[in-house]
Each structure stands twice: as C-alpha cells, then as structure tokens.
PyMOL Python script that loads the backbone (N, CA, C, O; Angstrom):
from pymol import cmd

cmd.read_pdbstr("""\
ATOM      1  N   UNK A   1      67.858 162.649 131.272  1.00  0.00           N
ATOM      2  CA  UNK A   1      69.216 162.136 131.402  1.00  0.00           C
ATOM      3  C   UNK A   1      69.246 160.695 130.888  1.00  0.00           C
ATOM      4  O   UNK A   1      68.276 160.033 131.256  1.00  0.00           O
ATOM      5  N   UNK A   2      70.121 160.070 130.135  1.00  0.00           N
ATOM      6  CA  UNK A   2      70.389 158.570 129.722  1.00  0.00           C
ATOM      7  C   UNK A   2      71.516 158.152 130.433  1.00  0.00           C
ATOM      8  O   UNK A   2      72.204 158.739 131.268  1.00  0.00           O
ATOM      9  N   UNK A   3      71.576 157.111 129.985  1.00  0.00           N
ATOM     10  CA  UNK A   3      73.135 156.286 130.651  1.00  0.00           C
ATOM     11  C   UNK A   3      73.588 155.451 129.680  1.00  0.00           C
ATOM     12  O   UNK A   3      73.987 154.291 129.782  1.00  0.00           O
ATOM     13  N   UNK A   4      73.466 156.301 128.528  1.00  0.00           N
ATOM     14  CA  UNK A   4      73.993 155.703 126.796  1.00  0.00           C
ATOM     15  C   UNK A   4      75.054 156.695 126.646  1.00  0.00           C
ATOM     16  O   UNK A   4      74.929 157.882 126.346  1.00  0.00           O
ATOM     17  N   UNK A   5      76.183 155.994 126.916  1.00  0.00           N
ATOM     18  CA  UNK A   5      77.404 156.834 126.230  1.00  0.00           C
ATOM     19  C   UNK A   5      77.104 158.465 125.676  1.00  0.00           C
ATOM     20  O   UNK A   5      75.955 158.578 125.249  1.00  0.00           O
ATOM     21  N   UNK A   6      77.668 159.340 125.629  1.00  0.00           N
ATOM     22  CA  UNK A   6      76.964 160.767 124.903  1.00  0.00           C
ATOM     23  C   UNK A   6      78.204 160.399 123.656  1.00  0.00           C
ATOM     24  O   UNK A   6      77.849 160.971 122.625  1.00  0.00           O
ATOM     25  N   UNK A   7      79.685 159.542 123.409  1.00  0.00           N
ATOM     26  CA  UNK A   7      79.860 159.853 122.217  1.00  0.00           C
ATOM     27  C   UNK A   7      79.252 158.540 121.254  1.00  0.00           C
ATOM     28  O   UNK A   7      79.211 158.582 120.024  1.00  0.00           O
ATOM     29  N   UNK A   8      78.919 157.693 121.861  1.00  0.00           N
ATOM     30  CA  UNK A   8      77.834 156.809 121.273  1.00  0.00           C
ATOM     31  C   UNK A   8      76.980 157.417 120.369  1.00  0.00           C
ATOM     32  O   UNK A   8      77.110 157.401 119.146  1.00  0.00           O
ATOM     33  N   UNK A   9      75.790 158.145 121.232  1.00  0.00           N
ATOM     34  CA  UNK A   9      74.930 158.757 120.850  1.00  0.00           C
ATOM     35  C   UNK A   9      75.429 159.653 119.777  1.00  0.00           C
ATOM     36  O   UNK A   9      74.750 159.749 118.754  1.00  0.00           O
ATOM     37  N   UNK A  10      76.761 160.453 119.913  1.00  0.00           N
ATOM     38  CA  UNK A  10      77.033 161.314 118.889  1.00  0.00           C
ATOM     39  C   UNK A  10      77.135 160.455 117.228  1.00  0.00           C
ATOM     40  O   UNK A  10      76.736 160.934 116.167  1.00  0.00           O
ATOM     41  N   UNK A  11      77.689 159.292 117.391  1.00  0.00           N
ATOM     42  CA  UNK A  11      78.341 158.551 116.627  1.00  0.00           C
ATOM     43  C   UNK A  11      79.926 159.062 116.203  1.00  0.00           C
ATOM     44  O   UNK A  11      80.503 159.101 115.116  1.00  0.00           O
ATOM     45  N   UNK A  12      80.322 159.413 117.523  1.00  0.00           N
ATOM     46  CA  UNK A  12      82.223 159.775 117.122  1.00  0.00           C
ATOM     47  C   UNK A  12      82.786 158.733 117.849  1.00  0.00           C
ATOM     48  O   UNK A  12      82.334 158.213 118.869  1.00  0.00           O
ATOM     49  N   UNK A  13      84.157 158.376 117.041  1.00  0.00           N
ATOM     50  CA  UNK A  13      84.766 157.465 116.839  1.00  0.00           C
ATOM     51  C   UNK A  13      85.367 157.651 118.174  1.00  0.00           C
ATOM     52  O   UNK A  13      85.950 158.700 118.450  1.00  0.00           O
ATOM     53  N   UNK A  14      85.237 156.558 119.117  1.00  0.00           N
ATOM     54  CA  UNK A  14      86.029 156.311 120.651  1.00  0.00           C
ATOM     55  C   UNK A  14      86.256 155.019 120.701  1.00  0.00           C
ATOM     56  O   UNK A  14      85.949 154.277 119.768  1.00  0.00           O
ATOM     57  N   UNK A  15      86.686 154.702 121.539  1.00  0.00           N
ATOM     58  CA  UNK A  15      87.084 152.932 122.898  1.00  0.00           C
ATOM     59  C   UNK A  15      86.158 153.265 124.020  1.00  0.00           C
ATOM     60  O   UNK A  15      85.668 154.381 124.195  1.00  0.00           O
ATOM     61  N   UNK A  16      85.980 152.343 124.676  1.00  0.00           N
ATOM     62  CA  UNK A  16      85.565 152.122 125.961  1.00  0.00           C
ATOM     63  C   UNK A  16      86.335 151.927 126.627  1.00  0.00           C
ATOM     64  O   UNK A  16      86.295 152.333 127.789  1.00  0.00           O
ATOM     65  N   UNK A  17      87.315 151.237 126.144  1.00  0.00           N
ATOM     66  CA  UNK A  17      88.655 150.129 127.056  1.00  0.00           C
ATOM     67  C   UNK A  17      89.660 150.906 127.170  1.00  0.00           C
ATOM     68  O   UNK A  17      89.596 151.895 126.439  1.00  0.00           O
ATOM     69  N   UNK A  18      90.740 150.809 127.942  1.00  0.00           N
ATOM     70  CA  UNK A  18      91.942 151.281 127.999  1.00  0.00           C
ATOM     71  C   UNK A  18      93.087 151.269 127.460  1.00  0.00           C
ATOM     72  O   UNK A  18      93.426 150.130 127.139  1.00  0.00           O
ATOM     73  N   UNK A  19      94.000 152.247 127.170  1.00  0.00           N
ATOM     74  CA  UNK A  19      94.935 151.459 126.357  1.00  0.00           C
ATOM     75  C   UNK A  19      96.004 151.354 127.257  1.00  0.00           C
ATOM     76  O   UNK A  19      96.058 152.024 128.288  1.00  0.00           O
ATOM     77  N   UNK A  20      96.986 150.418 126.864  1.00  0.00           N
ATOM     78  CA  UNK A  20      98.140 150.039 127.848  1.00  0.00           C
ATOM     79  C   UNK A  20      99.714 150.683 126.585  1.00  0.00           C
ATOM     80  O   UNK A  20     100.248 150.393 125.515  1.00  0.00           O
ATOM     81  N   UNK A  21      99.796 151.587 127.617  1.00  0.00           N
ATOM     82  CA  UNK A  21     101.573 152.176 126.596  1.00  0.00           C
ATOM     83  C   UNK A  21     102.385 150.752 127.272  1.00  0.00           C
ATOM     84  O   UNK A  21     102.222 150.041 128.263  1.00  0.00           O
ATOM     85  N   UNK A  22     103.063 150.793 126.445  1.00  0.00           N
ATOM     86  CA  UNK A  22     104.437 149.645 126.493  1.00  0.00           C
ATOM     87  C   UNK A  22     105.848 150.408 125.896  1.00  0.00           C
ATOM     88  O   UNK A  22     105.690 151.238 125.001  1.00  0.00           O
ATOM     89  N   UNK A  23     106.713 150.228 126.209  1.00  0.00           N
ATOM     90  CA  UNK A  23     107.905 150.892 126.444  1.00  0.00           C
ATOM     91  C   UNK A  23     108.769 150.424 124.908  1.00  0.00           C
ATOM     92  O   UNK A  23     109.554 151.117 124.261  1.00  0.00           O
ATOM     93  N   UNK A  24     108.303 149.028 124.632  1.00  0.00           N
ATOM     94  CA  UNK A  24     108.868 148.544 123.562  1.00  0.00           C
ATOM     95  C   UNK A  24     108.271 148.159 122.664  1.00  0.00           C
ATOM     96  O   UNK A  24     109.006 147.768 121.758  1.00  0.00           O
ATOM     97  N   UNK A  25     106.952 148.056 122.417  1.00  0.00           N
ATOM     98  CA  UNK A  25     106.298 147.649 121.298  1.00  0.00           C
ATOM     99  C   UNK A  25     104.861 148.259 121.353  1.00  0.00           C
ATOM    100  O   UNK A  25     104.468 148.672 122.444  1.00  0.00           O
ATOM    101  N   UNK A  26     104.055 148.346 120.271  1.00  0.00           N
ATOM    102  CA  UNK A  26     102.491 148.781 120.133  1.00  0.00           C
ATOM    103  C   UNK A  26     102.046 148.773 121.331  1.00  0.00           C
ATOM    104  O   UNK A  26     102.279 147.805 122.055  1.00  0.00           O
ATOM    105  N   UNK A  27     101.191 150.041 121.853  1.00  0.00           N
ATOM    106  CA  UNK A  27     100.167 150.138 122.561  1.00  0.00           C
ATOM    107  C   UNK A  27      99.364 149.139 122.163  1.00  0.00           C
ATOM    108  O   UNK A  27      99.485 148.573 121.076  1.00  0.00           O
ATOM    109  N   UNK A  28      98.214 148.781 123.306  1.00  0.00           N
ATOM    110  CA  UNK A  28      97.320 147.523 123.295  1.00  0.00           C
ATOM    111  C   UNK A  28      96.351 148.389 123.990  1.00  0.00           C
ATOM    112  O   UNK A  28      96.574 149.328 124.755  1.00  0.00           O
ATOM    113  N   UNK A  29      94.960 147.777 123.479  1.00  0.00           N
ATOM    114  CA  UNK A  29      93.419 148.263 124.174  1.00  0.00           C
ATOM    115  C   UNK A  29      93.036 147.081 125.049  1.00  0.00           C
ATOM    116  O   UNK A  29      93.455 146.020 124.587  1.00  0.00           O
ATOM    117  N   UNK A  30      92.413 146.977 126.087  1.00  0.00           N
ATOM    118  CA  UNK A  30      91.566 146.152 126.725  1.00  0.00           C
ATOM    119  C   UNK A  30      90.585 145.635 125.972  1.00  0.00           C
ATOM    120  O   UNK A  30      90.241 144.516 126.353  1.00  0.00           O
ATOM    121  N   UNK A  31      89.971 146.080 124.971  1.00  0.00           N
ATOM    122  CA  UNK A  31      88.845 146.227 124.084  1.00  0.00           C
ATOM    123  C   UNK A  31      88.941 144.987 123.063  1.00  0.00           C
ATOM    124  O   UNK A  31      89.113 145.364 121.904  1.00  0.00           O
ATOM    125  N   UNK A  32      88.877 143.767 123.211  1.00  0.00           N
ATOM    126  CA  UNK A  32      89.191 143.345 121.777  1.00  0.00           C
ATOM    127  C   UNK A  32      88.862 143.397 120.655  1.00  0.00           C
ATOM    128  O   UNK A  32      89.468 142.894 119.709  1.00  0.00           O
ATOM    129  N   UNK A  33      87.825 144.035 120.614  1.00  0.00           N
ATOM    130  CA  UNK A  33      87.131 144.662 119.141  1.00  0.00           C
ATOM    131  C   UNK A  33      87.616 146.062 118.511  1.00  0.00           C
ATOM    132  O   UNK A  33      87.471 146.540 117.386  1.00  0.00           O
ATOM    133  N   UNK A  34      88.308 146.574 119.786  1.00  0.00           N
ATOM    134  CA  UNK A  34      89.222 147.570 119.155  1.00  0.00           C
ATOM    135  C   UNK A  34      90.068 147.993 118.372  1.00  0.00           C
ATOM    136  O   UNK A  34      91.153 147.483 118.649  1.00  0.00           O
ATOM    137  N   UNK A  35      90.146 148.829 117.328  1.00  0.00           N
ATOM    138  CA  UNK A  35      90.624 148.617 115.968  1.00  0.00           C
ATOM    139  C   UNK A  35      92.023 150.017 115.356  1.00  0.00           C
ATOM    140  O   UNK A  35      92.707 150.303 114.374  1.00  0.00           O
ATOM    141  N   UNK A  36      91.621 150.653 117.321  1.00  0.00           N
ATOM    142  CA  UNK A  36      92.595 151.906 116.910  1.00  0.00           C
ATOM    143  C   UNK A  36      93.223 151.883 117.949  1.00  0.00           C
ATOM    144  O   UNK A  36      92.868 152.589 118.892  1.00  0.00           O
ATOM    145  N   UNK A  37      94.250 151.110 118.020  1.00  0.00           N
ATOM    146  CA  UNK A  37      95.411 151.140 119.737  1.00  0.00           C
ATOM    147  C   UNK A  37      96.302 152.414 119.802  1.00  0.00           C
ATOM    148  O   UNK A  37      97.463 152.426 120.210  1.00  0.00           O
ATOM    149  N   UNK A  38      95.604 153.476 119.346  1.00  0.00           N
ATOM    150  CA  UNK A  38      96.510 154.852 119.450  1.00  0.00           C
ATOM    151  C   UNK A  38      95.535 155.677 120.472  1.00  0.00           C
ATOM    152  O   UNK A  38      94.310 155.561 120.511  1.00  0.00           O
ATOM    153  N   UNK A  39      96.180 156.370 121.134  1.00  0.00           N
ATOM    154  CA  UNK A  39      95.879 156.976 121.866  1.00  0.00           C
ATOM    155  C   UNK A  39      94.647 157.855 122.306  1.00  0.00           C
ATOM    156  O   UNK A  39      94.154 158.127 123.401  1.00  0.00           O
ATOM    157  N   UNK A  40      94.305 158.238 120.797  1.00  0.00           N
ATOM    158  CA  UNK A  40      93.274 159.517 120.343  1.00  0.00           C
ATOM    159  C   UNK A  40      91.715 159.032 120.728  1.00  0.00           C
ATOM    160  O   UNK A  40      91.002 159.769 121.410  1.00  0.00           O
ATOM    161  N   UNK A  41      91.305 157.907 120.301  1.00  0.00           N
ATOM    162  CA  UNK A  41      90.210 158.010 120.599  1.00  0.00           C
ATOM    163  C   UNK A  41      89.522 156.994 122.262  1.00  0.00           C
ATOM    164  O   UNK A  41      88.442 156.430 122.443  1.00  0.00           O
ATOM    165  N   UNK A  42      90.757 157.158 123.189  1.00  0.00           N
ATOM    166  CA  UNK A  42      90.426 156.421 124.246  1.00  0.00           C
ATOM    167  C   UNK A  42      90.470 157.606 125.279  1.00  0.00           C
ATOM    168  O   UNK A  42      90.933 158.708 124.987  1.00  0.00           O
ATOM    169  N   UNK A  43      89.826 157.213 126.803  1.00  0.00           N
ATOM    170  CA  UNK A  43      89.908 158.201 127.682  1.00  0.00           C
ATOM    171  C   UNK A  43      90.432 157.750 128.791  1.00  0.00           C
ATOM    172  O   UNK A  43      90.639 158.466 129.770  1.00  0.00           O
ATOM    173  N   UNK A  44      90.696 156.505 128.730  1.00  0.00           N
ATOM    174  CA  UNK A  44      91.650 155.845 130.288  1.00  0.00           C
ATOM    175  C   UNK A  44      92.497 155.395 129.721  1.00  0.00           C
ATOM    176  O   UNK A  44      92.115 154.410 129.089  1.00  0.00           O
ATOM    177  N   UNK A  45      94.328 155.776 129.510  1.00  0.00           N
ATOM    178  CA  UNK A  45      95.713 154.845 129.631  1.00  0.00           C
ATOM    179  C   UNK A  45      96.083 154.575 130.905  1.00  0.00           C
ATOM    180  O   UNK A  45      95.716 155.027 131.990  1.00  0.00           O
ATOM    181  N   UNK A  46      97.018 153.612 130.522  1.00  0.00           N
ATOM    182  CA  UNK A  46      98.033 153.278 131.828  1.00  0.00           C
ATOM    183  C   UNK A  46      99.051 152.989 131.079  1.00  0.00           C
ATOM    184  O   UNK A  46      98.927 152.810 129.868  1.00  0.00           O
ATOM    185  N   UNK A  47     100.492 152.885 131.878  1.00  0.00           N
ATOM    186  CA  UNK A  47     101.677 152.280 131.582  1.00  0.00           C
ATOM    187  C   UNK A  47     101.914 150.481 131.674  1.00  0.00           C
ATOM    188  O   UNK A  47     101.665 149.910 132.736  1.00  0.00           O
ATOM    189  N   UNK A  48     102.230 149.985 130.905  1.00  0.00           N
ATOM    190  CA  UNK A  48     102.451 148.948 131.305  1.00  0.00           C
ATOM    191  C   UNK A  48     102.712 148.333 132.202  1.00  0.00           C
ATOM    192  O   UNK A  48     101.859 147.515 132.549  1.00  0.00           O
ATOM    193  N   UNK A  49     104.090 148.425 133.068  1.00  0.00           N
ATOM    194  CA  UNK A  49     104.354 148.267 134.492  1.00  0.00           C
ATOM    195  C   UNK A  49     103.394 147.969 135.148  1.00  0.00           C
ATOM    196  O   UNK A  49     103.286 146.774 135.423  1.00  0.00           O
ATOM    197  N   UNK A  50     102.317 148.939 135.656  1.00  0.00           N
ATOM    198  CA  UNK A  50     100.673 148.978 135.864  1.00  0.00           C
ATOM    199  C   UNK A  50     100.172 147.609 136.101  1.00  0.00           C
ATOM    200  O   UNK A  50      99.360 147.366 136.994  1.00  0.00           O
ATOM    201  N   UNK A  51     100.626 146.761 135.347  1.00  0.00           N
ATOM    202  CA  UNK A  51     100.100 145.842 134.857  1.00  0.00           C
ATOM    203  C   UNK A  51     100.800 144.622 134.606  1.00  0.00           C
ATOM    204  O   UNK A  51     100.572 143.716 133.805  1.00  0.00           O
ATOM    205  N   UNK A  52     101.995 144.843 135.735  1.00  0.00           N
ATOM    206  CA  UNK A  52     103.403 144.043 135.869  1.00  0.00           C
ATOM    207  C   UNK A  52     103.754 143.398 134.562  1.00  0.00           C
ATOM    208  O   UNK A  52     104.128 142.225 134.564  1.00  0.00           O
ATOM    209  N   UNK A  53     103.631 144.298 133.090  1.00  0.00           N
ATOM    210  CA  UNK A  53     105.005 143.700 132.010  1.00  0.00           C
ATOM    211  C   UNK A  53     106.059 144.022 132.490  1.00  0.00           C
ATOM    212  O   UNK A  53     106.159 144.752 133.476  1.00  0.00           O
ATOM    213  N   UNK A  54     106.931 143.566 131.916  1.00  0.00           N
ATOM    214  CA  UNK A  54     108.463 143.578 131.948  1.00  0.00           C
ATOM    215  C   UNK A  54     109.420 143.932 130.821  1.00  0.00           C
ATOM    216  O   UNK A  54     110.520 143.406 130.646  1.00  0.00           O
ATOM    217  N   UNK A  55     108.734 145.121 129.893  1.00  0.00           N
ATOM    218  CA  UNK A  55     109.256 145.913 129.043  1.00  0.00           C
ATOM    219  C   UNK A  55     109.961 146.500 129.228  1.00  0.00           C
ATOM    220  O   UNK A  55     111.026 146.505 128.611  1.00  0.00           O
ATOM    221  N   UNK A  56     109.465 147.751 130.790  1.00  0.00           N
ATOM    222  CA  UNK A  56     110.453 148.511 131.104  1.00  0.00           C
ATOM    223  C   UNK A  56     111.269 148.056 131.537  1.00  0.00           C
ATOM    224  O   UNK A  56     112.130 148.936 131.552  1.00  0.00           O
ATOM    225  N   UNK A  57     111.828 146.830 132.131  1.00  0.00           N
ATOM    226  CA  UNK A  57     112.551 146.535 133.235  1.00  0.00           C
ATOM    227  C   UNK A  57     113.472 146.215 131.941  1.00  0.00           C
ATOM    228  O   UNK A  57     114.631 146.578 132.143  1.00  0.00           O
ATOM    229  N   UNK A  58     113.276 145.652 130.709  1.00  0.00           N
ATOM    230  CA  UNK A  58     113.885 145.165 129.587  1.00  0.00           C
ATOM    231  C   UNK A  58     114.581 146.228 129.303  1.00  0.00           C
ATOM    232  O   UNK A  58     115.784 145.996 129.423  1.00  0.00           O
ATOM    233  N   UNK A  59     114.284 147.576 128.892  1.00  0.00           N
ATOM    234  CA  UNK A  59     114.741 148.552 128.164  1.00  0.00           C
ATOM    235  C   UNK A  59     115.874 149.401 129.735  1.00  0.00           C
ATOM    236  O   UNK A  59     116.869 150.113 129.596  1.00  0.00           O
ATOM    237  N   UNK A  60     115.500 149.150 130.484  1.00  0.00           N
ATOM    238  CA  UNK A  60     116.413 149.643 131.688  1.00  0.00           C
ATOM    239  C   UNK A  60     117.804 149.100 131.909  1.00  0.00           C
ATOM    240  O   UNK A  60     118.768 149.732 132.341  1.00  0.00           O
ATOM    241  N   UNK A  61     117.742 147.277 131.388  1.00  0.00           N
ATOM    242  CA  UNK A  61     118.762 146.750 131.343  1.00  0.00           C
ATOM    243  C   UNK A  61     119.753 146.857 130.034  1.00  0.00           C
ATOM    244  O   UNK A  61     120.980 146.758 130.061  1.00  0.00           O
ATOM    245  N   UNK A  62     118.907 147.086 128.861  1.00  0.00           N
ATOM    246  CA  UNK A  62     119.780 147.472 128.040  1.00  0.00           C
ATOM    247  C   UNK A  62     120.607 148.801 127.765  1.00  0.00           C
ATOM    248  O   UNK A  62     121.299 148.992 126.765  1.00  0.00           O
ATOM    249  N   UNK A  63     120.432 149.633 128.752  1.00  0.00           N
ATOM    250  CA  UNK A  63     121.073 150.980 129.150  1.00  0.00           C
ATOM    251  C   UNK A  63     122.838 150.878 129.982  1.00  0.00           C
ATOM    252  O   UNK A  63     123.417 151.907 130.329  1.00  0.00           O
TER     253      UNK A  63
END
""", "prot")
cmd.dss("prot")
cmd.show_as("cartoon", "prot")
cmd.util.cbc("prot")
cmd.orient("prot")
C-alpha cells in the first residue's frame, strides 16, 4: 500500500484543491498552481456562499 496519490502515480491530469462555483464569475481552485478551474479534473467543490462571498446575495438582488 502507498500514500502517493494513485492518480499521481497514474500520471492523469487532476487538482488536489477544491474548486469554489461562484454564481457570477469563473470558478476558482484553492490550488494556486492550478491551471484548470473547471470542474473535471477536481474531486472536492463547494459553493461559494460556503465561503461567505456575496455573489449570490448579488444575483438575488438583481431579481
């Protein structure tokens, strides 16, 4: 057994970090070396809110 990543080891394209959806602009990674803020190659999101922005609260008022 290791405790080296298995898609490391594979060499397929992932994040470590999380990405954060935002309601109004680009997803963001935790990762700053991260180079793909889309969804596909990460395994933990959250919503912004999460993380007290104030996107949604933005897009709620313009309704």
């Amino acid at each position: 057994m290791s405790a080296e990543c298995r898609d490391c080891l594979a060499g397929l394209d992932h994040c470590h970090g999380t990405i954060i959806r935002h309601a109004l602009r680009r997803s963001e990674c935790t990762e700053a070396d991260c180079v793909s803020p889309e969804l596909m190659p990460h395994t933990f999101a959250i919503d912004c809110e999460a993380i007290g922005c104030e996107c949604t609260e933005s897009l709620a008022l313009a309704v």
